[in-house]
C-alpha positions as CSV (number, residue, x, y, z in Angstrom):
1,X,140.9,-63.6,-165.7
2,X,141.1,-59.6,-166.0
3,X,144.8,-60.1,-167.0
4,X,144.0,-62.5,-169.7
5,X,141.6,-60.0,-171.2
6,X,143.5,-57.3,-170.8
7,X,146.4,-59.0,-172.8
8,X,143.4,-59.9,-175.6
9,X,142.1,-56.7,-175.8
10,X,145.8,-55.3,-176.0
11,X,146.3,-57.7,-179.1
12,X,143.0,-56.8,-180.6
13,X,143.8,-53.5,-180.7
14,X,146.8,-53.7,-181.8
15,X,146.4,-55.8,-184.8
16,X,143.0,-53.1,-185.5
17,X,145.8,-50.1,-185.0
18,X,147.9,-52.2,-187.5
19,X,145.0,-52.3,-190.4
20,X,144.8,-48.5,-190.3
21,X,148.6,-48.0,-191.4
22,X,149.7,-48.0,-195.2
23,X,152.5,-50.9,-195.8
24,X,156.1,-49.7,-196.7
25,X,158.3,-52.4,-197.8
26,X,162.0,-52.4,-197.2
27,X,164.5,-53.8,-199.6
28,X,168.4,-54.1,-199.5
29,X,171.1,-53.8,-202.3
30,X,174.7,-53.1,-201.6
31,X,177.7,-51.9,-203.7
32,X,181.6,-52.7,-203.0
33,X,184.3,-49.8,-203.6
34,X,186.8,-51.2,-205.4
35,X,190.2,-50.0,-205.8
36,X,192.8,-51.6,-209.3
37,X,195.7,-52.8,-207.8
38,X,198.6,-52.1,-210.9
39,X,200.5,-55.1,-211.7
40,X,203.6,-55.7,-210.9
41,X,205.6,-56.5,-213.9
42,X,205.3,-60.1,-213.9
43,X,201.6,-60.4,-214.1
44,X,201.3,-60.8,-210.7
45,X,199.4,-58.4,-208.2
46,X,201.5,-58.0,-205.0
47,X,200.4,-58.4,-201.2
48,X,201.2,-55.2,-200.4
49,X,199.7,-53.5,-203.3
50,X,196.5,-55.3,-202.3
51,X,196.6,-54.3,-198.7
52,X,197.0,-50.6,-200.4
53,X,194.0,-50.8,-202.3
54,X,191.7,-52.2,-199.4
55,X,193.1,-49.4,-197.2
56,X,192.3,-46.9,-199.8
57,X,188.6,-48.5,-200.4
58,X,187.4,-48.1,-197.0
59,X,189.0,-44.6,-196.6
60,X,186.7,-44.0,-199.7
61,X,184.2,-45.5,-198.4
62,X,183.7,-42.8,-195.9
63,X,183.5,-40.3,-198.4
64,X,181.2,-42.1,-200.4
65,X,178.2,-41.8,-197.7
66,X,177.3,-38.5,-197.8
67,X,177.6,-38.9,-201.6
68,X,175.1,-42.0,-201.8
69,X,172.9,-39.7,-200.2
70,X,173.5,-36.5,-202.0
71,X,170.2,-34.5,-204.5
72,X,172.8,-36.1,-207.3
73,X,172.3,-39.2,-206.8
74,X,168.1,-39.0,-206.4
75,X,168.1,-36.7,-209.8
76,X,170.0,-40.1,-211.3
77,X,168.4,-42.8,-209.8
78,X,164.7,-40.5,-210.7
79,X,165.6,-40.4,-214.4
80,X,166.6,-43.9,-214.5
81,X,163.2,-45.3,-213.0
82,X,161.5,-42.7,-215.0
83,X,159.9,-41.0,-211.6
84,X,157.9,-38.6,-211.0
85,X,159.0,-37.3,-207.8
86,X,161.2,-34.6,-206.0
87,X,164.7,-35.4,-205.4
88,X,164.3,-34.4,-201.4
89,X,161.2,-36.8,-201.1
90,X,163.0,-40.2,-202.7
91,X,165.9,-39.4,-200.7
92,X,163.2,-39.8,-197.7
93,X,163.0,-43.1,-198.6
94,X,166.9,-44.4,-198.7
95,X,168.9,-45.3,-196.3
96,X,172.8,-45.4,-196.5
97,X,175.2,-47.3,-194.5
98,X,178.7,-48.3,-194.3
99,X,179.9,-51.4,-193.5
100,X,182.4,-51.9,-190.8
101,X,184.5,-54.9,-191.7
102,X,184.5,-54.2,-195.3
103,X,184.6,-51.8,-197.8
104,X,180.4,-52.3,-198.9
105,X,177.6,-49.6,-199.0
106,X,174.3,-51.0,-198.3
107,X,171.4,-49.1,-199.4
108,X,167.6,-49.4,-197.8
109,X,165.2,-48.4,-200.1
110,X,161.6,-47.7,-198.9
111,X,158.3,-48.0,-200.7
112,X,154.6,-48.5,-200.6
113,X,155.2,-52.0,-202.7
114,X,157.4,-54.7,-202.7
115,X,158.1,-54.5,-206.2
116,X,158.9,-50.7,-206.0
117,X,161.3,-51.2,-202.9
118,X,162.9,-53.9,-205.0
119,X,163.8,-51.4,-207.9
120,X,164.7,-48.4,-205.9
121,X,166.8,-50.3,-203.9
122,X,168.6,-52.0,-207.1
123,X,168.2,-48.1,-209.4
124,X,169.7,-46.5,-206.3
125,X,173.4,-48.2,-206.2
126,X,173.5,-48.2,-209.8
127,X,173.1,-44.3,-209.6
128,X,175.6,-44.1,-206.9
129,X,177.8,-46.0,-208.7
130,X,177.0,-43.9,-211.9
131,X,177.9,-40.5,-210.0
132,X,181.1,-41.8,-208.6
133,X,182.6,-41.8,-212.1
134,X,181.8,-38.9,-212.7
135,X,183.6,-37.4,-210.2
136,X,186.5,-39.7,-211.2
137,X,185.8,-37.8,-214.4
138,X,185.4,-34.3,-212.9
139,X,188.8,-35.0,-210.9
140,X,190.8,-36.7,-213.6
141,X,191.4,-39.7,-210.9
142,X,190.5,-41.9,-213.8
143,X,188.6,-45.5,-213.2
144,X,190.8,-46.4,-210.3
145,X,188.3,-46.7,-207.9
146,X,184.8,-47.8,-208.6
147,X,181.5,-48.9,-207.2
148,X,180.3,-52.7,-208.0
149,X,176.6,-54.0,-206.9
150,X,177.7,-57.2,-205.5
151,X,173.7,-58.4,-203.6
152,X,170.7,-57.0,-205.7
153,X,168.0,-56.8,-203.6
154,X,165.5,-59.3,-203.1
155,X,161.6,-59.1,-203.2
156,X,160.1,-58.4,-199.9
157,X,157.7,-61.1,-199.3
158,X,156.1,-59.1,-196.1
159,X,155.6,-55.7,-195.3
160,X,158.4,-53.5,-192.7
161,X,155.6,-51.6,-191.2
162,X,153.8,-52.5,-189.7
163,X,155.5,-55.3,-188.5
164,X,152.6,-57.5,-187.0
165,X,154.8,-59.7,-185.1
166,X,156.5,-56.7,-182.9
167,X,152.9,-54.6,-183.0
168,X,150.8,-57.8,-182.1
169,X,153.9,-58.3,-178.9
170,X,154.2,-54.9,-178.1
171,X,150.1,-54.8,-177.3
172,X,149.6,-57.6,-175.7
173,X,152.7,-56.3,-173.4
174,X,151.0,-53.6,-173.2
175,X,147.4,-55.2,-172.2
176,X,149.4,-57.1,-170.1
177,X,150.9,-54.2,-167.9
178,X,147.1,-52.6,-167.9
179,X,146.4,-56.0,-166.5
180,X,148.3,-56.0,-163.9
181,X,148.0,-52.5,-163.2
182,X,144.1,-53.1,-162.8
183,X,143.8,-56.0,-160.9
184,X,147.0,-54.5,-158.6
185,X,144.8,-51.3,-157.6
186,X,141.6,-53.8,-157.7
187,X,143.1,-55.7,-154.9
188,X,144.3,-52.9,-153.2
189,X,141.4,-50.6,-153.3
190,X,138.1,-52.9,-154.1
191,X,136.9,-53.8,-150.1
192,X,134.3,-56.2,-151.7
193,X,134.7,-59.9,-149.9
194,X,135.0,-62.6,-152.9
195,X,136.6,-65.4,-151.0
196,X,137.0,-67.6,-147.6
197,X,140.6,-67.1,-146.8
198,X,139.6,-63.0,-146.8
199,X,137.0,-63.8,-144.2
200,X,139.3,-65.8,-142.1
201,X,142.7,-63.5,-142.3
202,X,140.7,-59.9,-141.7
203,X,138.1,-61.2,-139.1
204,X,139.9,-64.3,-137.2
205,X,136.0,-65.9,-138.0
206,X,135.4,-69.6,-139.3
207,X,133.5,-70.0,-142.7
208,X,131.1,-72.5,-142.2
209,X,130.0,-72.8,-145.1
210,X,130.3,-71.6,-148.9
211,X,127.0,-71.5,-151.1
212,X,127.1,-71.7,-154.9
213,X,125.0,-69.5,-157.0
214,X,121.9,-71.4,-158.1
215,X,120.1,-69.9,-161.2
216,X,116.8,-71.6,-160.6
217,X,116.6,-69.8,-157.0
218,X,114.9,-65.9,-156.9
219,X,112.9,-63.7,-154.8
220,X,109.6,-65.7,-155.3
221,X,111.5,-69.3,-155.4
222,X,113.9,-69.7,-152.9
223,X,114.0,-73.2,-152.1
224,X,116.0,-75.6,-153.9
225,X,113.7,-77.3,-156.7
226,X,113.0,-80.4,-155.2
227,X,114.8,-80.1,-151.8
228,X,111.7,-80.6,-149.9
229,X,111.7,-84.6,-151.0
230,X,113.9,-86.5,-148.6
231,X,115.6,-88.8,-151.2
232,X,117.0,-85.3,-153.3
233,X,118.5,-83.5,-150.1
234,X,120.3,-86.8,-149.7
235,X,120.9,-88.1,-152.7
236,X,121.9,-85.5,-155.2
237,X,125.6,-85.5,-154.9
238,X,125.4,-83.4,-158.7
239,X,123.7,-80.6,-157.0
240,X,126.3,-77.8,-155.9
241,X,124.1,-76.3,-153.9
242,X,122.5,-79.0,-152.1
243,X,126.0,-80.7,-151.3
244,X,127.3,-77.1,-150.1
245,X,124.5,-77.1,-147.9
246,X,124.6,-80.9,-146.6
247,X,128.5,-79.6,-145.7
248,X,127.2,-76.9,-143.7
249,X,124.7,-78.9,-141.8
250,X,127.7,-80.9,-141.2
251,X,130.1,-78.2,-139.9
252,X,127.0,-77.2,-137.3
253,X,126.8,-80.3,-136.2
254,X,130.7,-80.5,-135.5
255,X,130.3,-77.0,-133.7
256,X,131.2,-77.4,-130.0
257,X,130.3,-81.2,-129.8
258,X,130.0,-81.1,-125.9
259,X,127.1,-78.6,-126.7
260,X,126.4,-78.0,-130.1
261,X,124.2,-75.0,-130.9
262,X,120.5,-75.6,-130.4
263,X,119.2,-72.0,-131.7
264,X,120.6,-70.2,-134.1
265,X,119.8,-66.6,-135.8
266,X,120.8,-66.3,-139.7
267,X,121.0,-62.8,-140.5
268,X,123.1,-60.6,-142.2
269,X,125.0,-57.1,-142.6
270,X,122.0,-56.0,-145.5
271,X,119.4,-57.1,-146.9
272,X,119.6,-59.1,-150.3
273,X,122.6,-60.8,-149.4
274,X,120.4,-63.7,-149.3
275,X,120.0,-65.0,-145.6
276,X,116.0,-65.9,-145.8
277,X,117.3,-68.4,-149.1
278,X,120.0,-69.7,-146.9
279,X,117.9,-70.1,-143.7
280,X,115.0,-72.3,-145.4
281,X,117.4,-74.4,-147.3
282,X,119.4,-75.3,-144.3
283,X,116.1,-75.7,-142.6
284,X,115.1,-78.3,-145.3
285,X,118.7,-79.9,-145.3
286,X,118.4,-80.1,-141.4
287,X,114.9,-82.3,-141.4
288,X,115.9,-84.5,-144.2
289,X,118.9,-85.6,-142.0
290,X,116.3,-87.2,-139.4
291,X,117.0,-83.9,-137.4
292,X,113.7,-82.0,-136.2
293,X,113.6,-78.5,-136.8
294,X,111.7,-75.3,-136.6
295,X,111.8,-72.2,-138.5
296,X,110.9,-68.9,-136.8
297,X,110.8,-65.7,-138.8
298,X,112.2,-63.5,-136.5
299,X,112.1,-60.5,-139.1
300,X,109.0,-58.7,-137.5
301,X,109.3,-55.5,-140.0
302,X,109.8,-57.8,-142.9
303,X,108.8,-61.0,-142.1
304,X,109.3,-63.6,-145.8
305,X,109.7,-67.2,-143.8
306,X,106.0,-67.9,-144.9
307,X,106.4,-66.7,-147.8
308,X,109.8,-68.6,-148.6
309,X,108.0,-71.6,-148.0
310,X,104.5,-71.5,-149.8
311,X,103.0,-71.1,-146.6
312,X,99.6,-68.6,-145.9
313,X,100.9,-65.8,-143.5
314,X,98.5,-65.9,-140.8
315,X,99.2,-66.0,-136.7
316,X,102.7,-66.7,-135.5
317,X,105.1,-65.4,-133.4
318,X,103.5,-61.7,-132.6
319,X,101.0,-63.8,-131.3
320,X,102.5,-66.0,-129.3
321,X,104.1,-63.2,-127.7
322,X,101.3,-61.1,-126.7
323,X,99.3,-64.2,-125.7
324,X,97.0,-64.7,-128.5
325,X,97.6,-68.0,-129.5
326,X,99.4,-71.5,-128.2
327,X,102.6,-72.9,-129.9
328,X,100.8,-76.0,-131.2
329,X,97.9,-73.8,-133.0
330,X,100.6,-71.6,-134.7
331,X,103.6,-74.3,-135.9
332,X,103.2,-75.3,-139.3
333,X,104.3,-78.7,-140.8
334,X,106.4,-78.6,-144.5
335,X,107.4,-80.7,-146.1
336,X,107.1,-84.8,-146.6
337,X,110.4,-85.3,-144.0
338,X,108.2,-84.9,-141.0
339,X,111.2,-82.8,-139.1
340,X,110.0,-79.6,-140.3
341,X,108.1,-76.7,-138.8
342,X,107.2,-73.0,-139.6
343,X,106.9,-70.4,-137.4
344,X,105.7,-67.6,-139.3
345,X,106.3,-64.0,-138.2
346,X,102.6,-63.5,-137.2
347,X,101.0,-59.4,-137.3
348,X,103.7,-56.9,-137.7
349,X,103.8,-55.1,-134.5
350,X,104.7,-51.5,-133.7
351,X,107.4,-52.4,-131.3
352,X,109.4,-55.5,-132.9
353,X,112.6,-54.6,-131.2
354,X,110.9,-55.0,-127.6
355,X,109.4,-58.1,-128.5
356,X,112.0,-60.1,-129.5
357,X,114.2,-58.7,-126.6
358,X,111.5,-60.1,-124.0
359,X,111.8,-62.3,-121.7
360,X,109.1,-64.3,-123.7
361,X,111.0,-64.5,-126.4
362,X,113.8,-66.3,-124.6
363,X,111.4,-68.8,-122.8
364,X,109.9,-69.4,-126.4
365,X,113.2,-69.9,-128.1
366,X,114.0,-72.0,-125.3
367,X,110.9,-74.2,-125.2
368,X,110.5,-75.2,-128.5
369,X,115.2,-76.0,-128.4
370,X,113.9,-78.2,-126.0
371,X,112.9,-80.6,-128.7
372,X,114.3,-79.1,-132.3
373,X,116.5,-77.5,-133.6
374,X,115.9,-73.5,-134.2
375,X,116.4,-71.6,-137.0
376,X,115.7,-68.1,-136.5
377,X,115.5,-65.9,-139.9
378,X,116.8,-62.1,-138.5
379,X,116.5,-59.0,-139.9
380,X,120.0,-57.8,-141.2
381,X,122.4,-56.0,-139.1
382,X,123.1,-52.9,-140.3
383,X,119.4,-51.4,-140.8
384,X,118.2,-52.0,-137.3
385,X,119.3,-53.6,-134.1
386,X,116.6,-56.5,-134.1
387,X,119.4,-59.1,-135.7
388,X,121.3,-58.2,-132.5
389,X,119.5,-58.4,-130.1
390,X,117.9,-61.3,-131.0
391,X,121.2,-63.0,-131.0
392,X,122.2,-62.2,-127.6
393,X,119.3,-64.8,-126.5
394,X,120.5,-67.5,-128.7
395,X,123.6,-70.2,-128.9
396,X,125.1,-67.5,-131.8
397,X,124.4,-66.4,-135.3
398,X,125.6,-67.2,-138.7
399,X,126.2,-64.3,-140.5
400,X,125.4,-64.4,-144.6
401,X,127.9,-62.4,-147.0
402,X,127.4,-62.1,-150.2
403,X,130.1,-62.9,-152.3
404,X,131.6,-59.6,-154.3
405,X,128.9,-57.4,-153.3
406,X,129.6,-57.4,-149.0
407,X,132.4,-55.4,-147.9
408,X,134.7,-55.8,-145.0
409,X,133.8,-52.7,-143.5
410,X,130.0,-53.5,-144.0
411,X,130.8,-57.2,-142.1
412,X,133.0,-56.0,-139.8
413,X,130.3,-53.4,-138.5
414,X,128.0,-55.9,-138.6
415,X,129.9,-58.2,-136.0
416,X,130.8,-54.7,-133.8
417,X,127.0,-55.2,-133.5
418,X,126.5,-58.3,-132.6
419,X,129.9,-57.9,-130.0
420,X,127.9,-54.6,-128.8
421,X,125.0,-56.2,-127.4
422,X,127.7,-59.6,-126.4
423,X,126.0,-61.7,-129.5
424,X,128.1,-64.7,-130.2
425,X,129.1,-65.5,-133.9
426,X,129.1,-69.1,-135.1
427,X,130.5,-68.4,-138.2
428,X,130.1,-66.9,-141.2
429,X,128.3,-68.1,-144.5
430,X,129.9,-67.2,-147.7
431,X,126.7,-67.2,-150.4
432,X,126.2,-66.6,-154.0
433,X,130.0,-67.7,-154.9
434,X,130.6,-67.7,-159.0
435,X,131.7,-70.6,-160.5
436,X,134.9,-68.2,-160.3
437,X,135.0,-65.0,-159.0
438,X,131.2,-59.0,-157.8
439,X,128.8,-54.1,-156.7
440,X,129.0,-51.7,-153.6
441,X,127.0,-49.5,-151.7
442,X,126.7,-47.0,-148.8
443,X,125.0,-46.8,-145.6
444,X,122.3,-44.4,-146.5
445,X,119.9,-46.3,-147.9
446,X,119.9,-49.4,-145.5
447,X,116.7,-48.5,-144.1
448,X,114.2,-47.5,-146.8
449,X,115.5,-50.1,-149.0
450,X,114.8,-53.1,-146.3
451,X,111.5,-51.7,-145.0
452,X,109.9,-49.9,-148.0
453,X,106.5,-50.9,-149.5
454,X,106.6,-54.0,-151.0
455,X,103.6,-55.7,-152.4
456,X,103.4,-59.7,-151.9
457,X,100.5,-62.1,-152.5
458,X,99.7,-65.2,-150.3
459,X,100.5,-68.4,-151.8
460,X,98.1,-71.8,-151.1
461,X,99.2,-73.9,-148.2
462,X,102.0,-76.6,-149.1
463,X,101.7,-78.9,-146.2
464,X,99.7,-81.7,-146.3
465,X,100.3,-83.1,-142.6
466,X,97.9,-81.9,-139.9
467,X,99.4,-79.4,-137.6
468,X,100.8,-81.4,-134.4
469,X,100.1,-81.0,-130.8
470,X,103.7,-79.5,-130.1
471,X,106.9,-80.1,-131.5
């Protein structure tokens, strides 16, 4: 795509550059030197005495150049066309050639109209031809040899310059080099992740599943419209984004099939690369398949899974934790399916790294497997170690990438940090793909951006099933 517009814009520009230029039309006229053969004596002209005179007309011919072109000639061919102009300057304008095969001068004449390249070219072999006798006449060689105009030059229907077909070619050549040029040093330089195959060839790593861009998703909507109804996750085969997802569930299914993965972390290298939108769709997709499931927001600096879901932050898993509450006063129902639960983040504590690295983290994670599925939303990699060690107590995690914004060397540190603490990566999720095809940052600001102030506002419960027992 680049290279196409490069090759527009080369043509644009081209054809602008060629409205700026003044025309100058070029027309053609020649002349023939002509040598009298004398007869001989019969009334009859001779071979050889024809052979003679064509000899003798292109030896002439070579003397006539510098003549055609001579102050003479323009001082002639100025009075004649009744010009008001300096010899030097019209002779700026003519060109003069010979002919190889033949004894003919062809003139060029140049002007800003057609009409005026037509005469010029016509008044200038006339004046030649006009200043050749009188040389005969200076020399006494007599009317031997002469000049004829045998081609009178035509009108010129277009102008020579600029000549839009060559200018129109020579820039979209030249967008067309740019083109390649850019999207060579693009490719060689730009680190930014835009497709599968690039996740696969740099980091040996299976992508599990590729997530179109969905307009109707943002920061306070980030479910699909309608995916909480049963008969839309399973029906709606026009929905990119529902189908990408039902394709995922699928691959996670076929993960390991002895001992497919019971709890799993979605988090990934930086924040906004869209892992909370992935993790509560997939949830959703996941309990409308018949499969029971529970979310957990494991992001206890910036926990959104409530928040994702329409859901009243309240107690969760904080609680749970420090032994505040039970499992089945905390686990919220969503949803008409049934399947799904929400574990919310509960209070933010001081200390979230040491609470999800507990030992009662891993016997909770573990409990509620027992019956459902887990999804745990983690806090991305790169900030802060949470993601990490949160995945060394699970089956794996699936990283989220955002198409043309993540880097490799932002996802390749992000799996040295999940390998650091001996996490195991599932696979990774290749989100926010264009229908066809992009922004990069540094390390600096991981921190402040993630866990600044933000200000949020409780949304009214969703669920309209009572809170069960237990999973």
């Amino acid at each position: 795509m680049p290279i196409v517009a490069a090759i527009l814009l080369g043509t644009l520009v081209a054809f602008g550059w060629s409205l700026t230029q003044k025309p100058r039309y070029e027309a053609d006229s020649k002349g023939l030197v002509t040598v009298a053969v004398p007869d001989s004596g019969d009334g009859s002209q001779d071979l050889y005495g024809e052979q003679i005179a064509e000899a003798l007309a292109k030896s002439r011919l070579t003397t006539y150049v510098p003549i055609a072109s001579s102050r003479d000639v323009a001082e002639i061919a100025i009075e004649n066309l009744g010009l008001d102009i300096s010899p030097s300057a019209l002779i700026s304008a003519i060109t003069v050639t010979p002919e190889a095969a033949a004894p003919v001068l062809n003139v060029t004449a140049e002007a800003s109209t057609a009409d005026g390249a037509q005469k010029l070219a016509d008044a200038w072999v006339s004046a030649v031809a006009t200043r050749i006798q009188q040389i005969n006449a200076e020399t006494g060689t007599g009317d031997s040899v002469s000049l004829k105009v045998i081609q009178d030059a035509a009108l010129p229907g277009s102008p020579a310059f600029p000549n839009l077909r060559l200018v129109l070619a020579v820039g979209a050549l030249a967008g067309l080099v740019l083109g390649l040029v850019y999207a060579f040093v693009r490719n060689t330089l730009d680190r930014r992740i835009r497709t599968a195959e690039m996740v696969e060839r740099l980091f040996d790593l299976p992508v599990v599943g590729t997530l179109p861009v969905d307009k109707r998703l943002s920061e306070t909507n980030r479910i699909i419209p309608e995916a909480d109804t049963t008969d839309y996750v399973k029906a709606d085969g026009k929905h990119a984004l529902a189908e990408s997802l039902r394709e995922l569930r699928t691959n996670l299914q076929f993960m390991n099939v002895d001992s497919p993965p019971r709890i799993i972390v979605v988090t990934s290298p930086l924040p906004s690369d869209g892992k909370s939108t992935v993790t509560a769709n997939l949830a959703v997709t996941l309990a409308a398949s018949g499969q029971r499931t529970v979310v957990v927001d494991g992001d206890l600096r910036k926990p959104t899974v409530a928040k994702s879901f329409g859901l009243v932050p309240g107690v969760g898993l904080t609680d749970l934790l420090i032994g505040k509450a039970e499992l089945q006063d905390v686990l919220q129902p969503w949803g008409p399916s049934g399947n799904l639960w929400i574990l919310g983040a509960g209070s933010i504590p001081p200390n979230p790294s040491e609470l999800l690295g507990s030992n009662g983290m891993d016997i909770l994670l573990h409990e509620i497997a027992r019956e459902a599925i887990v999804i745990v939303d983690a806090p991305p990699l790169l900030p802060v170690t949470d993601g990490a060690i949160l995945t060394a107590r699970t089956d794996g995690a699936l990283v989220v990438i955002s198409a043309g914004k993540t880097t490799t060397d932002e996802l390749g540190k992000a799996i040295q940090n999940l390998e650091r603490v001996s996490g195991h990566t599932l696979g990774v999720i290749l989100n926010r793909v264009p229908p066809r095809g992009q922004v990069g940052r540094g390390y600096g600001y991981y921190y402040t951006s993630y866990y600044g102030s933000e200000k949020t506002g409780a949304r009214p419960e969703s669920a309209s099933e009572p809170t069960p027992s237990a999973v």
